[in-house]
N, C-alpha and C positions, 0 to 999 in steps of 0.2 A: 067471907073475908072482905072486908073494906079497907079503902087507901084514904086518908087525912091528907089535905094540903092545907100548909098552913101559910098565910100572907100576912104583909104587914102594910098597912096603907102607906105613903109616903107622906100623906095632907096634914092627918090627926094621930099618924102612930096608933090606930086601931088592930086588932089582932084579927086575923079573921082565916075560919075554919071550914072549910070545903068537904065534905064525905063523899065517897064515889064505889061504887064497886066495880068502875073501870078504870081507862085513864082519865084523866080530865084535861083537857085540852084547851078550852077560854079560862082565862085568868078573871075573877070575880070581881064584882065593883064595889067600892066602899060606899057607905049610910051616907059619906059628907059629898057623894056625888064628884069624887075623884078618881080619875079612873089609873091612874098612876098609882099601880100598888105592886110589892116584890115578896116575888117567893121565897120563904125561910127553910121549908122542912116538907118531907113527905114521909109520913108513917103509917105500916101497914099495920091492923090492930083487928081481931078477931070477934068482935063486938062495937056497936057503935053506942053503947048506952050514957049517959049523959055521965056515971062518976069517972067513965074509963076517957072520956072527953077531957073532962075536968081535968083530971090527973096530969092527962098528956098537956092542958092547955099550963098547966103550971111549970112544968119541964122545961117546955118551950120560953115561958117569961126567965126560969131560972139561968137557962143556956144564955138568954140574951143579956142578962143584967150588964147594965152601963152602957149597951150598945142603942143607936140608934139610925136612926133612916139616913145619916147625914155620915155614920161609922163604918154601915157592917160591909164585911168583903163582898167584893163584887167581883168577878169575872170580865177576863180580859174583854167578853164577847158585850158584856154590860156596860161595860168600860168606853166601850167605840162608840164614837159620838160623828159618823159621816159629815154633821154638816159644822162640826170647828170649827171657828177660823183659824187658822195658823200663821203668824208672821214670822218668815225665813228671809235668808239671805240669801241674793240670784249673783254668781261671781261670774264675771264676764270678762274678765282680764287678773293678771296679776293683781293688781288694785284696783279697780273698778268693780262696783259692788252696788247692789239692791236690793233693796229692802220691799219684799211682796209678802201682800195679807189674801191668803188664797184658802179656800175650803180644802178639807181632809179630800174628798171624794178626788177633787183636782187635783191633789200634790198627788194622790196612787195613781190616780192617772198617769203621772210625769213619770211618776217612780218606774211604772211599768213599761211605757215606751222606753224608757232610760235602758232596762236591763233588756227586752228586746232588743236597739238600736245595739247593744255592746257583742251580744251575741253574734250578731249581723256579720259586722264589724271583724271579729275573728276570725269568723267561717270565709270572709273577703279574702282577708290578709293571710291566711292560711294558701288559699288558692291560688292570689299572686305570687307566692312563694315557690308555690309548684309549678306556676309557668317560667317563673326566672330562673329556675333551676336546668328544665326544658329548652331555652334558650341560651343558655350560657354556654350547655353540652352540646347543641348542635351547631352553634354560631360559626365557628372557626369553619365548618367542613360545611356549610350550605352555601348553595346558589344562591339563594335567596336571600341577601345579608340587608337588604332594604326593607324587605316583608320584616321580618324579624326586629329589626333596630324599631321600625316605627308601631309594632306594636308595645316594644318594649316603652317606648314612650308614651304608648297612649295609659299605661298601665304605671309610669310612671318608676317604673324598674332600672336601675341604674346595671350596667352590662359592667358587671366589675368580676376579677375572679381570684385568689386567695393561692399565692406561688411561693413554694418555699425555694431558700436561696442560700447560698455560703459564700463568702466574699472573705478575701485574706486583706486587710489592712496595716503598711506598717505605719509606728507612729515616732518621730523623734522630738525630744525634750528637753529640758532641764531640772535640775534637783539639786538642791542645797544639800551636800554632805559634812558629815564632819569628822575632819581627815585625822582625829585620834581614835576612831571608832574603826572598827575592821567593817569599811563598810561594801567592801566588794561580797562578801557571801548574804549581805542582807540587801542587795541592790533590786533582786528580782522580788524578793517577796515588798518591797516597796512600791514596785511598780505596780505589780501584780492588785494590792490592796490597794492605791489609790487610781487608779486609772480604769475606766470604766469607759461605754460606748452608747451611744444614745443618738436618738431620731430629731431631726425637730420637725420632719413630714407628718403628718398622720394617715398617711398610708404606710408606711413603712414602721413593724411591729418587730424590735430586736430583741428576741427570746433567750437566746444564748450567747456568753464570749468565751475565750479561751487565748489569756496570752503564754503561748509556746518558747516564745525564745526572748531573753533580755539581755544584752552588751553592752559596754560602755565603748562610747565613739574614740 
């Protein structure tokens, strides 16, 4: 049993036929002394005699028809070209921007420490979180409120903590009524939909209201 490989030069579009009854492992040179040639086909065949050659070498032109060195599919891996150049854009600011012409090999470079650096980063910020969590909960009851504060500083951790609270607020007004309208039984539900309560701190987050009781002065 023998294995056919078949190549196409790149130079002259020559066809060319390799027989092996192993694998074959150097890729063959073409007559025009270019050594830029791609593999088409591998066929394993039970005889090597010249019509069963033939045969198969017709196959192969018929599979190809229209296609050429400059057409046929290539694989991603054929496709990679390390030393591109590539010109991108480096943004440094909102608007400030540049324009670098850098080889493929370099930009994976970047790209890699990029998603390194990001991971990093997480695994950080994950960890400060558990010590500001750890200091938040012992802060009140330690001796220590100096140690504590100034590593939270050095970490950069802001000593804040998250209090729910109920507060009763009255509020008095005015309303335009209109006095042919029975408007004493719809007085509350006008209050009630227009009157609302709101923060202008951004510490303070108002989840809930409830107005209970509505009178007329």
């Amino acid at each position: 049993m023998f294995k056919s490989y078949w190549y196409v030069c790149t130079n002259c579009d020559a066809s060319i036929e390799v027989v092996s009854k192993g694998i074959h492992f150097q890729d063959p040179a073409c007559n025009c002394h270019d050594s830029q040639v791609v593999w088409c086909q591998t066929n394993v065949v039970e005889s090597s005699t010249t019509n069963e050659r033939n045969t198969m070498l017709d196959n192969l032109e018929a599979s190809m028809d229209g296609m050429t060195t400059e057409n046929l599919p290539l694989s991603d891996a054929e496709k990679y070209n390390p030393n591109l150049l590539v010109t991108y854009k480096v943004i440094h600011g909102y608007s400030d921007a540049e324009y670098v012409t850098d080889k493929v090999t370099s930009i994976e470079y970047e790209l890699h420490n990029g998603r390194q650096n990001s991971k990093v980063v997480v695994q950080y910020k994950n960890k400060v979180d558990v010590v500001k969590d750890i200091i938040t909960e012992a802060y009140a009851d330690s001796d220590d409120q100096d140690t504590l504060r100034a590593i939270a500083e050095a970490l950069d951790i802001e000593l804040t903590k998250t209090v729910e609270f109920t507060a009763t607020i009255e509020v008095a007004g005015t309303m335009e009524i209109d006095l042919l309208s029975d408007y004493g039984d719809n007085l509350e539900d006008e209050v009630t939909d227009n009157l609302y309560v709101d923060s202008q701190s951004g510490r303070i987050e108002i989840t809930e209201t409830e107005i209970s009781y509505v009178r007329e002065c």
